[in-house]
MIFI-101000 format. One record per residue (C-alpha): residue number from 1; x, y, z. Coordinates in nm, 3 decimals, always signed. Layout:
  resi       c1       c2       c3
   NUM        X        Y        Z
...
***
This chain:
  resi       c1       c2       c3
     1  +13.786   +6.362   +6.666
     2  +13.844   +5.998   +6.552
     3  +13.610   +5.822   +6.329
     4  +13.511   +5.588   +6.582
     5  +13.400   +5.881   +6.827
     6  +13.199   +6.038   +6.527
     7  +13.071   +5.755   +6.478
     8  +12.928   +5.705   +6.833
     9  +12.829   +6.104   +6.840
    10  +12.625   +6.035   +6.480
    11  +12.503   +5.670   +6.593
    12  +12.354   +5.918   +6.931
    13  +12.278   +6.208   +6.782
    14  +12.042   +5.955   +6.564
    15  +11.908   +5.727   +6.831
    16  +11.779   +6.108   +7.004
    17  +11.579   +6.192   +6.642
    18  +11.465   +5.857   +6.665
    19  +11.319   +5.919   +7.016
    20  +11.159   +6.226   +6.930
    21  +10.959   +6.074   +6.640
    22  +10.847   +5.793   +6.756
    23  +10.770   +5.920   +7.155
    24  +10.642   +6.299   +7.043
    25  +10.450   +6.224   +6.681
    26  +10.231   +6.525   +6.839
    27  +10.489   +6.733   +6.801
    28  +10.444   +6.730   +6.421
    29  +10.125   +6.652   +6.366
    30  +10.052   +6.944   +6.570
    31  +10.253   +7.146   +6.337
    32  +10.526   +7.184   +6.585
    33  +10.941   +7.083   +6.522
    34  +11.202   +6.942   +6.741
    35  +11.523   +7.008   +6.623
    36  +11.855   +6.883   +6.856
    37  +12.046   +7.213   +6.908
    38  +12.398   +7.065   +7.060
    39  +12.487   +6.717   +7.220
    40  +12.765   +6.673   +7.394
    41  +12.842   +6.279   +7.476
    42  +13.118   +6.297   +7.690
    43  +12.879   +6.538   +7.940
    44  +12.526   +6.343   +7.839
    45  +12.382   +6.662   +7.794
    46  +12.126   +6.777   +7.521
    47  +12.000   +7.075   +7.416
    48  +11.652   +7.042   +7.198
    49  +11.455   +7.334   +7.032
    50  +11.099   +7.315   +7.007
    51  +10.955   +7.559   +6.736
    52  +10.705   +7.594   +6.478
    53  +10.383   +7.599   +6.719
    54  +10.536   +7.458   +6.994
    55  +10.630   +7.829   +7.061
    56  +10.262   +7.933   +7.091
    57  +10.131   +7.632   +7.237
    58   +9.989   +7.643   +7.603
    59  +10.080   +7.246   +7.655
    60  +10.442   +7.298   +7.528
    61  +10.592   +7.320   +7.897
    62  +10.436   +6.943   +7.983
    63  +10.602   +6.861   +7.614
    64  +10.913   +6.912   +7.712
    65  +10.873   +6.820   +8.086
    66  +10.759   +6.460   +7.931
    67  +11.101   +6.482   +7.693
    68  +11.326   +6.578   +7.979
    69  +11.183   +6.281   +8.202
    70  +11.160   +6.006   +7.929
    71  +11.471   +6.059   +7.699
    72  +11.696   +6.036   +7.979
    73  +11.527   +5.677   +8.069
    74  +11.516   +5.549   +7.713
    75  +11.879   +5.685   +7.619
    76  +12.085   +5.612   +7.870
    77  +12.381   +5.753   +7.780
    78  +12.195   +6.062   +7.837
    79  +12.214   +6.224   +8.174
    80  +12.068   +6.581   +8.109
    81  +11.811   +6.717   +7.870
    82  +11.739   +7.102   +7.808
    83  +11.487   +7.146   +7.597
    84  +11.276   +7.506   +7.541
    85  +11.016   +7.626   +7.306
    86  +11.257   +7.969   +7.242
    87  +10.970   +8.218   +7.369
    88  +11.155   +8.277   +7.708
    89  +11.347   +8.585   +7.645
    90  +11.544   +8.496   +7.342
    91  +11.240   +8.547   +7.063
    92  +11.143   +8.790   +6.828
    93  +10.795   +8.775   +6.745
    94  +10.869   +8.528   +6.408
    95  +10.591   +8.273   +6.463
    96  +10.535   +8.294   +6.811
    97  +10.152   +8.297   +6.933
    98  +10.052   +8.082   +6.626
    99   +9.791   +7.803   +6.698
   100   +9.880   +7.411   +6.679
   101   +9.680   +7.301   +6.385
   102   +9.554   +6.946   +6.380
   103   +9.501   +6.670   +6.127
   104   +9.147   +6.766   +5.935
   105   +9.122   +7.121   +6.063
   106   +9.002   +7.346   +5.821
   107   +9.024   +7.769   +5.912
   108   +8.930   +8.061   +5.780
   109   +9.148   +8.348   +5.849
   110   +8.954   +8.608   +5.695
   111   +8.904   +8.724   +6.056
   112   +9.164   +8.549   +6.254
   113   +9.208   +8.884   +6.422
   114   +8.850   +8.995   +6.522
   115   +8.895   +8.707   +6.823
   116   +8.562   +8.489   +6.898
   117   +8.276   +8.641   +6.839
   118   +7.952   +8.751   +7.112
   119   +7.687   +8.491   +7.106
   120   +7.424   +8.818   +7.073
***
């Protein structure tokens, strides 16, 4: 690959992080991570991996619906997103199922497992 095409695959590959902070801060805050998995320029396809507790998280398939529709606006040199959370099919239990924490939250998982408790 020529310098000039790296550049233009590092200058995209950047401009794709750059989306995903500044459209998805959520993602983060929410203890989540979006990671791009492979992009392929000459194609305009991208591959991004949601994870952390985007892999538990029941709002995780409007997440990446809302990626899919918007990066390929924004970006336009890309034509096709695929973005999952890893949970369908290819995971192995490591972190899946944990709870999005928020900014403030404070928990105490002393009985995480005992599940919410009968109001008698």
């Amino acid at each position: 690959m020529s310098t000039d095409a790296q550049e233009a695959d590092d200058d995209l590959k950047e401009r794709v992080s750059n989306f995903l902070r500044r459209n998805f801060p959520q993602i983060q805050m929410h203890g989540g991570s979006a990671a791009i998995q492979n992009l392929d320029r000459e194609t305009g396809e991208v591959t991004i991996m949601l994870g952390g507790a985007c892999s538990g998280c029941g709002i995780s398939p409007m997440t990446i619906q809302a990626i899919k529709s918007r990066m390929v606006k924004e970006i336009p040199e890309i034509e096709v997103v695929h973005a999952d959370t890893g949970m369908g099919g290819g995971g192995h239990g490591g972190g899946g199922g944990m709870s999005p924490s928020f900014p403030g939250d404070t928990t105490d998982d002393s009985d995480s497992d005992e599940g919410p408790q009968a109001p008698f």
